[in-house]
N, C-alpha and C positions, 0 to 999 in steps of 0.2 A: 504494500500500500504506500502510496506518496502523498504527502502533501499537497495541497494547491497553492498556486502561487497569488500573491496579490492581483496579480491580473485577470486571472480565470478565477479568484473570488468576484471577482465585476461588484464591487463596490461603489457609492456613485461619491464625487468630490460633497465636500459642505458645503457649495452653494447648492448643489443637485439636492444633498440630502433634505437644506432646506424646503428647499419649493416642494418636495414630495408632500403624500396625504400623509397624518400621524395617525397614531391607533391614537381615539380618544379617552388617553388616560393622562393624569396630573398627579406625579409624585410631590407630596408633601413633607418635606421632614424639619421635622418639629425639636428645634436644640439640639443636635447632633452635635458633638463634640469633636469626631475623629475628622482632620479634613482629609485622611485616605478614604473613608466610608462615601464621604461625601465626593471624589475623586470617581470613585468605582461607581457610587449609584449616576452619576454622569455617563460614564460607559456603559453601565447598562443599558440605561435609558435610552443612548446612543444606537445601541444592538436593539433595542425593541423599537425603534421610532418611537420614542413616546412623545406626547404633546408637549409636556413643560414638566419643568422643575419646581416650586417654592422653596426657600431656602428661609425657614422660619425663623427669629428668634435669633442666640447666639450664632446658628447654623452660620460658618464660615461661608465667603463666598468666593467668585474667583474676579482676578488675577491671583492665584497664589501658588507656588511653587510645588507647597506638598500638597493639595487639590490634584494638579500636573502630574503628579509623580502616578498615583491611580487613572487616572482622566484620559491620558497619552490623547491630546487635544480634542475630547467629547465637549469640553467646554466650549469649543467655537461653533460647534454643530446643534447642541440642544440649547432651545430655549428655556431662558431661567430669567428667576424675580427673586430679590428681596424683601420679603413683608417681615414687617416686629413683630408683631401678634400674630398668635397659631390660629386663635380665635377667631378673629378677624378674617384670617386664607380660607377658613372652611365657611364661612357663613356668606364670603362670595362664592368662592367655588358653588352652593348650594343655588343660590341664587341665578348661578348660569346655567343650570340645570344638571350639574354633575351630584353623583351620588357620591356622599363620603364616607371611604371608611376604614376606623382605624384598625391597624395591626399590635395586635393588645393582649395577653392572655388577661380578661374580665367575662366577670359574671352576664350571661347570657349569649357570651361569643360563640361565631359558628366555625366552625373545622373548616379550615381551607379547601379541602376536598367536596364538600359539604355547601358549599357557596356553589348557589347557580349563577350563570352569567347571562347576563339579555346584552344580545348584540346591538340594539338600538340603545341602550343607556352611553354616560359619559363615565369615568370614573375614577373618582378620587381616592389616593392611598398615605395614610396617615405616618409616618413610621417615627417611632420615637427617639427619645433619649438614650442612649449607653448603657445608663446606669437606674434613671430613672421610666423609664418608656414613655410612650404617649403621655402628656401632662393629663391631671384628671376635669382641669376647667374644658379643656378639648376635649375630650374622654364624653362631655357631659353636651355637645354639639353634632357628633356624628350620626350619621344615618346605619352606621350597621359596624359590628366590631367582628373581626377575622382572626384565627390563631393557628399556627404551624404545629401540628402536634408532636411531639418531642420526645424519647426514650431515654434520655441519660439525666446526669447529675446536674448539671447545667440546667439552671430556669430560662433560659433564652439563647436565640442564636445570635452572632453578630448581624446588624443594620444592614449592610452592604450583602450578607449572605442572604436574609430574610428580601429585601428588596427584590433580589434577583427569582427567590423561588415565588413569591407573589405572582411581580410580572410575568414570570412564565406559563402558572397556571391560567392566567387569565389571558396572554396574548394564544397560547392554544386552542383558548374556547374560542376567542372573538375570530383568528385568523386563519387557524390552522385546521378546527372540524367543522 
């Protein structure tokens, strides 16, 4: 087996990637400390076209080096905002008509698996703190809370991991069955 090369990956440039359609989803992250987490959910985002970024709160933003270091220039390709308030991102996002919801192990959450998708919806993804997760005044605004179910010691997986297994399940329903 060989690899493909950049070429016969047929990727398209940032302006091409621009002007393309996005899958209608808007990553939210809400006080993220790591700016590698934050570097990588760029890349993600990047690989899934996703709509936008919010970079909530402390959430670092870019120009910044160790952003970069994860990002390998997803920063020039996805759009992104800075809002202060978490509060405040989901109660427009609500308003434009996207559904929010956070990534949270809490009472009444549904199992990732267990979440149906409507291809006609928009969809907003909460993902929290490091240490502390989703804040709970946000917690107390979303439309529906989701959770990764887990076997080990560990209460949580890292941001930038959880990010990527979300989007996945969800760019599979909307684009891929």
């Amino acid at each position: 087996m060989q690899k493909l090369s950049m070429e016969e990956l047929n990727r398209p440039d940032v302006e091409s990637f621009k002007a393309q359609e996005k899958t209608p989803i808007v990553i939210v992250l809400d006080n993220v400390r790591s700016m590698h987490n934050v570097g990588s959910t760029f890349r993600t985002a990047d690989g899934f076209a996703i709509a936008k970024i919010l970079l909530c709160g402390i959430t670092a933003t870019p120009p910044h080096r160790e952003i970069e270091k994860t990002a390998l220039g997803a920063t020039q390709s996805v759009l992104w905002e800075h809002v202060a308030d978490t509060q405040e991102a989901v109660k427009s996002l609500q308003q434009e008509g996207y559904t929010v919801i956070a990534i949270e192990q809490a009472a009444g959450s549904i199992a990732l698996q267990d979440m149906s998708v409507q291809t006609d919806h928009k969809y907003a993804f909460v993902f929290g703190n490091e240490v502390h997760g989703v804040a709970d005044d946000v917690m107390h605004h979303v439309d529906a809370c989701i959770e990764i179910p887990q076997f080990g010691t560990k209460h949580s997986l890292n941001v930038s991991v959880t990010v990527g297994i979300v989007l996945w399940h969800f760019i599979q329903k909307l684009k891929l069955l």
